[in-house]
C-alpha positions as CSV (number, residue, x, y, z in Angstrom):
1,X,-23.0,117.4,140.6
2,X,-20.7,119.5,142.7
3,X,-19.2,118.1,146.2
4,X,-19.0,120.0,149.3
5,X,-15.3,121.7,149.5
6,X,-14.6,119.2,152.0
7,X,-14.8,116.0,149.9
8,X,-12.9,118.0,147.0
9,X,-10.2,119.0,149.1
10,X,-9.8,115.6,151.5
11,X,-6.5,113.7,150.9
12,X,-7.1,109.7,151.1
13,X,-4.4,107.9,153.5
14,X,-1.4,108.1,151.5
15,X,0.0,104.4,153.4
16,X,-3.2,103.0,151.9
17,X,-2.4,104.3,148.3
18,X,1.3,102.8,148.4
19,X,-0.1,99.8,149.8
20,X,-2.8,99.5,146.9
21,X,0.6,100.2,144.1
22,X,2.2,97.3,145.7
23,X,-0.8,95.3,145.6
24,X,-1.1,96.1,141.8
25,X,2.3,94.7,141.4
26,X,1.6,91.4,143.7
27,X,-1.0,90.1,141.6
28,X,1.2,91.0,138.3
29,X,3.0,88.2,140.1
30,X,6.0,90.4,141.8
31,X,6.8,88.9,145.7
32,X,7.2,92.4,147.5
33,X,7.7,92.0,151.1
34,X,5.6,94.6,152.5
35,X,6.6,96.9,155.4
36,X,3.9,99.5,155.0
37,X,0.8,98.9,156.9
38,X,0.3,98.7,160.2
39,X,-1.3,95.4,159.9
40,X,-0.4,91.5,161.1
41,X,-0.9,88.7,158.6
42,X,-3.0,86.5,160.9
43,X,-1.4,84.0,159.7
44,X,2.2,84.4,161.3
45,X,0.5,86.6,164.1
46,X,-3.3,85.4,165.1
47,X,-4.8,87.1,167.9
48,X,-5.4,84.8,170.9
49,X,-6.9,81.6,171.0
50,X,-9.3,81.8,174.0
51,X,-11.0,85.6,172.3
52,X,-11.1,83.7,169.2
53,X,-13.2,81.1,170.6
54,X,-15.0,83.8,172.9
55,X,-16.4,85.3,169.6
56,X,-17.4,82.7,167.9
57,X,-19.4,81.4,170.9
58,X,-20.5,84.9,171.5
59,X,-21.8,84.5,167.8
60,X,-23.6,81.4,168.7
61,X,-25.4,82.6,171.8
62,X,-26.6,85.5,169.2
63,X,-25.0,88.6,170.2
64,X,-25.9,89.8,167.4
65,X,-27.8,93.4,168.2
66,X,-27.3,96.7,169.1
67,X,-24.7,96.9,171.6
68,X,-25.3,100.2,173.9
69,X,-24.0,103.7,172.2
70,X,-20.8,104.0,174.9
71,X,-20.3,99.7,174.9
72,X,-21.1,97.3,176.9
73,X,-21.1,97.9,180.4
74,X,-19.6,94.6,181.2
75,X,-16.1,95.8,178.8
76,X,-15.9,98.9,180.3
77,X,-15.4,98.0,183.6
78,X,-12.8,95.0,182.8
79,X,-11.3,97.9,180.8
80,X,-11.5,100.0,184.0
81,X,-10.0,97.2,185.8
82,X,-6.9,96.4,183.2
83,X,-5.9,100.1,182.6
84,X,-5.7,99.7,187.0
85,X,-3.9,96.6,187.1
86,X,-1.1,97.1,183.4
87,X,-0.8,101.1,184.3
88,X,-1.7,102.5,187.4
89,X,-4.6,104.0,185.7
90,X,-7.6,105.0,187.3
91,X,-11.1,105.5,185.6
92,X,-14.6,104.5,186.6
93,X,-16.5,102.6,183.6
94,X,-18.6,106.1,183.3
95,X,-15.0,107.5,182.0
96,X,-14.5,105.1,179.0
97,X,-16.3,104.8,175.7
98,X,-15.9,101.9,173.3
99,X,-15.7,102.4,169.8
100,X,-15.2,100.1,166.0
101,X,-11.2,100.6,166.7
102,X,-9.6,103.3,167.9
103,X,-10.3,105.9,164.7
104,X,-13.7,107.0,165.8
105,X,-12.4,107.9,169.3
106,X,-9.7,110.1,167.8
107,X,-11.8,111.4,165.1
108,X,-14.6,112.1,168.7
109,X,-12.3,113.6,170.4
110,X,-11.6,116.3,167.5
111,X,-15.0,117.1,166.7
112,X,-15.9,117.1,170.3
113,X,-12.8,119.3,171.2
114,X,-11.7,121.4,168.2
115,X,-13.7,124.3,166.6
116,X,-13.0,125.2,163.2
117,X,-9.9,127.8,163.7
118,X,-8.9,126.5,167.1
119,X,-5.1,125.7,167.4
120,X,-4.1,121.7,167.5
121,X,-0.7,120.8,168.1
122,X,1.2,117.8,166.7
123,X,4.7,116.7,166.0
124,X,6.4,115.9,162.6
125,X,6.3,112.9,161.8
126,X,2.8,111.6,162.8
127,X,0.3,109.8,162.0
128,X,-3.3,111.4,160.8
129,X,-3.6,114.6,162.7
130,X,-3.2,116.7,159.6
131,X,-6.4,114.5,157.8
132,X,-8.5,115.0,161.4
133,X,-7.5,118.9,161.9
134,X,-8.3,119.2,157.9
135,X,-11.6,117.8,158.4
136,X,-12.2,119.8,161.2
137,X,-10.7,123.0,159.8
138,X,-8.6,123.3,162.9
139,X,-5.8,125.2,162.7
140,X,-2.3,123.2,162.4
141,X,0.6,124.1,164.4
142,X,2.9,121.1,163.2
143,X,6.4,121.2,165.5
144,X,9.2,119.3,163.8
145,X,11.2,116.5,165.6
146,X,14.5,115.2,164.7
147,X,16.7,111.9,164.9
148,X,18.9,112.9,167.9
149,X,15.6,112.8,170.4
150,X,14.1,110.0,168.2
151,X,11.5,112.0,166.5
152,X,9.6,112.7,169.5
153,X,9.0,116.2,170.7
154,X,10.9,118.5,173.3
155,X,8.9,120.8,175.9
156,X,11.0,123.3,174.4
157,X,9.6,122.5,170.8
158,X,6.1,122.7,172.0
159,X,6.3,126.3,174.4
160,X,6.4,128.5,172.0
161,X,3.1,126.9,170.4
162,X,0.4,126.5,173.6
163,X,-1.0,129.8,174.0
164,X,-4.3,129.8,172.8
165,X,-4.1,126.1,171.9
166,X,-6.7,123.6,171.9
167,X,-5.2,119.9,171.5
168,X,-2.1,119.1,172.0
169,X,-1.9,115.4,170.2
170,X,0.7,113.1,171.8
171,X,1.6,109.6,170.7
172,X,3.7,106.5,172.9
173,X,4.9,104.1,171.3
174,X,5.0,106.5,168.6
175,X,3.4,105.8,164.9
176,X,5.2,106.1,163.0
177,X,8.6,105.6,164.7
178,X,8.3,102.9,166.9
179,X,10.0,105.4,170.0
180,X,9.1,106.1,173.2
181,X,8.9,109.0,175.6
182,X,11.3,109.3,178.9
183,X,9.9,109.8,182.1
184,X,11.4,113.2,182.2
185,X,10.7,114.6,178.3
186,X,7.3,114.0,179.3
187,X,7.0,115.3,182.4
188,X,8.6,118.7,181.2
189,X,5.8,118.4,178.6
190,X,2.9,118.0,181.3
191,X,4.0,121.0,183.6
192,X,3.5,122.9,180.6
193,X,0.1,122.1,179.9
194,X,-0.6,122.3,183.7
195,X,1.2,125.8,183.5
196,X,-0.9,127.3,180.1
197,X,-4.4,126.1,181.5
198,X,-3.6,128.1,184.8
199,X,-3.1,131.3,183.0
200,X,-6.5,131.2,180.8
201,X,-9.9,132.9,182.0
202,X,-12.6,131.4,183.3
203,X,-15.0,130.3,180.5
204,X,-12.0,129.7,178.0
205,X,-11.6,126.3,176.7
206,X,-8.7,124.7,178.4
207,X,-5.7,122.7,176.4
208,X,-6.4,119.0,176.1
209,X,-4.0,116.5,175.3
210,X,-5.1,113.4,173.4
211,X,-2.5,110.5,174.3
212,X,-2.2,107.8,171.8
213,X,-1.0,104.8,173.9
214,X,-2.6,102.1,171.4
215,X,0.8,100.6,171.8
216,X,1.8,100.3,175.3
217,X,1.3,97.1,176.1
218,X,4.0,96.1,173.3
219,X,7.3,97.7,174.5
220,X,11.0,96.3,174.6
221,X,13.0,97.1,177.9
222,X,12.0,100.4,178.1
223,X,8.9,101.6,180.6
224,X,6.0,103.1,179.6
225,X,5.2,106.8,180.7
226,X,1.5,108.8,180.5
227,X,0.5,112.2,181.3
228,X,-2.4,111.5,184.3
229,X,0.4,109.3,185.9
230,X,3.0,111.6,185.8
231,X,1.0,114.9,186.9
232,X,-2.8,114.0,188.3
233,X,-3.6,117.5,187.5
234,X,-4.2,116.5,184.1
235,X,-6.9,114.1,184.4
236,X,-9.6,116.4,183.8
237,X,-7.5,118.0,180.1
238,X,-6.4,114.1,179.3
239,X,-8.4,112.1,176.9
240,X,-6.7,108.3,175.8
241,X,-6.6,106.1,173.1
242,X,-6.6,102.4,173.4
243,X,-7.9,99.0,172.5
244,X,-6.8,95.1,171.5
245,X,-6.0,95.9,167.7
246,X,-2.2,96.4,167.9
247,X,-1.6,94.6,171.3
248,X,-3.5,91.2,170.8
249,X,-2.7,91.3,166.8
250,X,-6.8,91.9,166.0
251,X,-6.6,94.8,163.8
252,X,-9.7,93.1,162.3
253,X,-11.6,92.8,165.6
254,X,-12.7,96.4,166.0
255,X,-12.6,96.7,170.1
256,X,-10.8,100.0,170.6
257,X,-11.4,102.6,173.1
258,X,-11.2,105.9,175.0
259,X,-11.0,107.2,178.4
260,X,-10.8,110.4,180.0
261,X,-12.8,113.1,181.8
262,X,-16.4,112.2,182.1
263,X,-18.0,115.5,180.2
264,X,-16.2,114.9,177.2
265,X,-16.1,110.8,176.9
266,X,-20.1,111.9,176.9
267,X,-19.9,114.2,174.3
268,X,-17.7,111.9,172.4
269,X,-20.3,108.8,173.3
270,X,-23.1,111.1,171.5
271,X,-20.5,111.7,168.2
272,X,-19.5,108.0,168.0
273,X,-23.1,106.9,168.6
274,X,-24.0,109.0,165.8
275,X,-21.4,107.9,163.4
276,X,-22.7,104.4,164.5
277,X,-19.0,103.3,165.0
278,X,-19.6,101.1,167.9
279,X,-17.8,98.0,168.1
280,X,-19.9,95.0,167.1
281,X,-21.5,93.0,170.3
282,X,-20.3,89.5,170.0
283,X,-16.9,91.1,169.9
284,X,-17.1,93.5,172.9
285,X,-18.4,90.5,175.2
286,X,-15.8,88.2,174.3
287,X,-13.3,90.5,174.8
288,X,-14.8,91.4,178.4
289,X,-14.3,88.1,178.9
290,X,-11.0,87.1,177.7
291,X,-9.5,90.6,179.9
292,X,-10.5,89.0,182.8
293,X,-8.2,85.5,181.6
294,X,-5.0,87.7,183.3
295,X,-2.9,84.4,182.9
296,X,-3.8,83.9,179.3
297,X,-3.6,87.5,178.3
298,X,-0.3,87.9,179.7
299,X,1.5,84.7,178.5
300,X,-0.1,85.6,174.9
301,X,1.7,89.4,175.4
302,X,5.0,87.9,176.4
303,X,4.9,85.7,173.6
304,X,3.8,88.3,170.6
305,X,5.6,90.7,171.9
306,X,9.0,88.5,172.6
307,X,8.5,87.9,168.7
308,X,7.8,91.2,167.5
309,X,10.9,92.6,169.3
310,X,13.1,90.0,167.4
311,X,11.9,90.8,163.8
312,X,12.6,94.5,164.5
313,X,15.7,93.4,166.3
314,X,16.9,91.7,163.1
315,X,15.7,94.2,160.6
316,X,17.9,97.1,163.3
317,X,21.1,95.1,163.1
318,X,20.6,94.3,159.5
319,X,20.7,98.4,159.0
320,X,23.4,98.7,161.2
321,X,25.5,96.2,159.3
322,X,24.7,98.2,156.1
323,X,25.6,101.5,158.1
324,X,29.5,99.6,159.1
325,X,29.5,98.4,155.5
326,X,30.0,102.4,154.3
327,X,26.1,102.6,153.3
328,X,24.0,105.7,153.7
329,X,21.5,104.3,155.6
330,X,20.7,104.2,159.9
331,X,17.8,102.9,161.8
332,X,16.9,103.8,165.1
333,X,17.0,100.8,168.3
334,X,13.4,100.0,168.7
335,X,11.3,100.3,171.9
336,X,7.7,99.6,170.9
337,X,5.2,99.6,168.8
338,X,5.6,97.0,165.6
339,X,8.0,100.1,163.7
340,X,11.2,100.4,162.9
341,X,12.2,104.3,162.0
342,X,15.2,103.5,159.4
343,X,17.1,106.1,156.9
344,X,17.8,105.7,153.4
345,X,19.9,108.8,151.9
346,X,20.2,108.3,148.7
347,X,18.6,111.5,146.9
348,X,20.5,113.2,144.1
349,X,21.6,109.2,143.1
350,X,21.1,107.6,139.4
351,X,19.8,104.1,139.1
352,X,21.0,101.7,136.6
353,X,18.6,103.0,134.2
354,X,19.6,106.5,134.5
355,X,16.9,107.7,136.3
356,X,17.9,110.2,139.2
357,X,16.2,109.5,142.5
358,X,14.9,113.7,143.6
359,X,12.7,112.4,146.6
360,X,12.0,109.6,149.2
361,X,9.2,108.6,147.3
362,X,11.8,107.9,144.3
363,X,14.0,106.0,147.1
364,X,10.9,104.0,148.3
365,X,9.9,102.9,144.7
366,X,13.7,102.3,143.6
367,X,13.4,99.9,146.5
368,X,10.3,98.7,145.5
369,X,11.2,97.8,142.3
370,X,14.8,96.5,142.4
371,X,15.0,95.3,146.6
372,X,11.2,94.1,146.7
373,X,10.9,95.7,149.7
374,X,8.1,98.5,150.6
375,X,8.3,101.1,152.9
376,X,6.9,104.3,153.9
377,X,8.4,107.5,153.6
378,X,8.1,110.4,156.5
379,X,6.4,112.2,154.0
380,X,3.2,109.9,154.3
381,X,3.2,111.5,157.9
382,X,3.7,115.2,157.0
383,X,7.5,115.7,156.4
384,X,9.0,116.9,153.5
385,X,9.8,114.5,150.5
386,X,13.3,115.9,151.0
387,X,13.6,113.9,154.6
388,X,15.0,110.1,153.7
389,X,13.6,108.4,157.1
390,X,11.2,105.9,156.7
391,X,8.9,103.7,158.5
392,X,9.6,100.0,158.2
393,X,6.3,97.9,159.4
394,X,6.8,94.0,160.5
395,X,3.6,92.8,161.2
396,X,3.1,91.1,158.3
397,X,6.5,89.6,157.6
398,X,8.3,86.6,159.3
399,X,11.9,86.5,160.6
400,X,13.4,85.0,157.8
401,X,11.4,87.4,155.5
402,X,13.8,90.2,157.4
403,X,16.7,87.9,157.4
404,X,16.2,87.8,153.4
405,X,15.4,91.5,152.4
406,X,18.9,92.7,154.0
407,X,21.1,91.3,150.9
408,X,18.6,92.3,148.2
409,X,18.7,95.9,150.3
410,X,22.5,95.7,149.9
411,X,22.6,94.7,146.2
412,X,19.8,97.4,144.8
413,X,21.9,99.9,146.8
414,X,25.0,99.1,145.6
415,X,24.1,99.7,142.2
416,X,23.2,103.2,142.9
417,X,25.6,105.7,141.0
């Protein structure tokens, strides 16, 4: 039986499919240290004690049904109340929506936002927008980035691309680079958007900009910027994406959420509701209850964070050092997120066995198979195979993991002809 075009024509998440090849090799008995999904072993990173505990009693007092389609009330104000307290936000509880992770709120926002042929803007590399805009059959307008400005967009990359645009798609600490916007790239960014929605007719759909700020609570040194902050005139073209999974280490937990103007958080409420991607109850009450635990949440954030800073740390200098040694290879300083953006230029080069490495996907598998280390190529976010940056991913390795993949790096390299 024939599919819809859709479902013949949908690409699966390419991180996923070189995670499951790495997998396959694993349980042939290969140790690969993995740096490709943005995942923590739980292990070497569990998520806090006191929400831990706070869902399994949740569990016991059986919160167990339904929760309500937008969340629980209770979450959405402590959410209102932490976005006030960590970032100067503002929203009323009516202005957030609670969702299984933050994936249904970005996938909301397109369907609620995007028509099919409507114009959405994203940067090169990044992660997903081209699977939501195919999906939706938006039109793509995809603005490449570069190393010198850390693979985050200019305003002057973006201009030429707003007129008649839909969603702009934004991303800080950015997946897959681990980089961060300055105060004033972003603001130049903003008084564009400001500047195109004041020049379209009344009736026409504005530009929105969805902000991904999943990471912002997990920065190094460097201060994190949004859009509503920075110009107040956006708040009613801003919609946000949020939640514990990266910053409290529960991927698994499934508490994301959005926020944003009230008439399309309700939109998006009556999509997620629909999709049934509501975050499970016990969860969502424990997790209204461990916000409100500000000295526990913020010693557990110094402490993760503090870690997660030294492994990419490590893994930077351990690049560097190959970069002095006379290596083709870089990495960019981290600043947040749990990514490290590092280069690999070795295309055009034999391997022992005579085999000629023609794209980063040959580079990543070389490594792979002779370093037994895993990365992810830009390609996975919409670059060419022909770029030779990759994303390097630490949640799920230990310092000494890092400390040990530098000399096998060095040696598989080396061998290179």
């Amino acid at each position: 039986m024939s599919v819809s075009v859709l479902a013949q024509t949908l690409k699966g998440s390419e991180i996923i499919k070189i995670g499951n090849e790495i997998n396959e090799l694993k349980r042939q008995g290969q140790q690969i240290a993995n740096l490709t999904i943005g995942d923590f072993d739980p292990n070497i990173y569990p998520i806090p004690s006191e929400l831990r505990d706070g869902i399994i009693a949740a569990y016991q007092d059986n919160q167990t049904n339904y929760p309500p389609a937008d969340g629980m009330l209770d979450l959405r104000k402590q959410v209102s109340a932490f976005l006030a307290e960590e970032h100067g936000i503002q929203v009323t509880a009516n202005e957030v929506l609670i969702s299984s992770g933050s994936r249904p709120i970005i996938y909301s926002i397109f369907l609620a936002l995007v028509d099919k042929g409507d114009k959405v803007i994203y940067p090169l590399p990044s992660w997903n927008n081209n699977h939501y805009c195919h999906i939706t059959g938006a039109e793509e307008i995809q603005v490449p980035t570069t190393a010198e400005n850390n693979f985050l967009p200019k305003a002057a990359d973006i201009a030429p691309h707003l007129k008649g645009a839909t969603l702009l798609c934004l991303c800080s600490p950015q997946n897959p680079t681990g980089t961060m916007f300055e105060k004033a790239d972003l603001e130049e960014i903003c008084d564009l958007v400001i500047a195109e929605n004041a020049s379209r007719q009344p009736g026409e759909k504005p530009l929105y900009i969805m902000y991904d700020q999943i990471y912002a609570m997990l920065t190094f040194g460097k201060q994190h910027v949004d859009p509503v902050t920075l110009r107040p005139e956006l708040k009613d073209y801003t919609v946000y994406i949020d939640g514990v999974s990266k910053c409290l280490a529960a991927t698994g937990v499934r508490v994301g959420w959005g926020f944003g103007p009230e008439n399309v958080i309700s939109k998006m409420r009556s999509i997620v509701g629909h999709m049934g991607a509501w975050a499970p109850k016990a969860e969502q009450v424990a997790t209204a209850k461990y916000l409100q635990q500000d000295e526990a949440v913020h010693g557990y954030l110094k402490n993760f964070s503090g870690r997660i800073q030294e492994v990419l740390s490590t893994l930077y200098q351990g690049f560097q050092q190959l970069k002095a040694e006379g290596f083709a290879v870089d990495a960019i300083e981290p600043m947040g997120a749990i990514y490290l953006t590092v280069k690999a230029d070795y295309i055009g080069k034999t391997t022992p066995e005579g085999e000629v490495l023609n794209s980063s996907a040959d580079i990543n598998f070389y490594l792979i198979k002779t370093a037994k280390v895993a990365l992810v190529p830009f390609s996975a976010f919409g670059t060419g195979d022909d770029v030779t940056w990759f994303r390097a991913s630490v949640g799920t390795s230990t310092l000494e993991d890092i400390q040990a993949m530098i000399p096998r790096i060095r040696e598989a390299l080396s061998q290179l002809k």
